[in-house]
N, C-alpha and C positions, 0 to 999 in steps of 0.2 A: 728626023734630025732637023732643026733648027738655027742658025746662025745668025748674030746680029752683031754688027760690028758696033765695038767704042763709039763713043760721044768723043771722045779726046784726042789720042794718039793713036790710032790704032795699028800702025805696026810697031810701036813700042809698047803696047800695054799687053798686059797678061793674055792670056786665054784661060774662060773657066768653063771648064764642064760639068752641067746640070744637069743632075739624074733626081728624078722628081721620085720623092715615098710613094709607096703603094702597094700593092700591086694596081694597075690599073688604073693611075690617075695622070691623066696629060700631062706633058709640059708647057702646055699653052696654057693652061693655069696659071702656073706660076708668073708664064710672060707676062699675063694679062692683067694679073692681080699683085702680084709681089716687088720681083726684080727688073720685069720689063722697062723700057724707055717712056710706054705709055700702057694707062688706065683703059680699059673699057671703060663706058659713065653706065652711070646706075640704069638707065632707061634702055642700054642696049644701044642707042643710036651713033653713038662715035665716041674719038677717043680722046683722052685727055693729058698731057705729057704728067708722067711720072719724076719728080724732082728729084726723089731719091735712086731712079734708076742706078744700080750697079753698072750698065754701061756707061754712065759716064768715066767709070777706070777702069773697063777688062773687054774685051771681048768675047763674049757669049755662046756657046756653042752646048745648045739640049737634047737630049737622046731622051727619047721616048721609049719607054722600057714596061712588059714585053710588047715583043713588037705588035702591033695595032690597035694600042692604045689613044693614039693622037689624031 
């Protein structure tokens, strides 16, 4: 399980929980590539803030599903 707090409000904003398709696919995927606050960069070596982060309005909260997956 996973948590990342709001960019914003975050005891006023939502809470979302994210259960990643699969079977057997992370949710540090999706953190890393999608929804997250920040990018992985193409090269692997660090990260790069995500503009469109959905943390900037909810709070974050991924289940990794079945468990040991992540």
């Amino acid at each position: 399980m996973l948590f990342v707090e709001s960019q914003n409000q975050p005891s006023d904003d939502p809470l979302l929980l994210w259960l990643t398709g699969g079977p057997g696919c992370s949710g540090l995927f999706a953190l890393f590539t999608e929804i997250g606050p920040y990018f992985i960069t193409a090269n692997g070596s660090g990260l790069i803030e995500n503009p469109y982060s959905w943390t900037k309005a909810v709070n974050l909260l991924i289940f990794e599903s079945p468990i040991g997956v992540g």
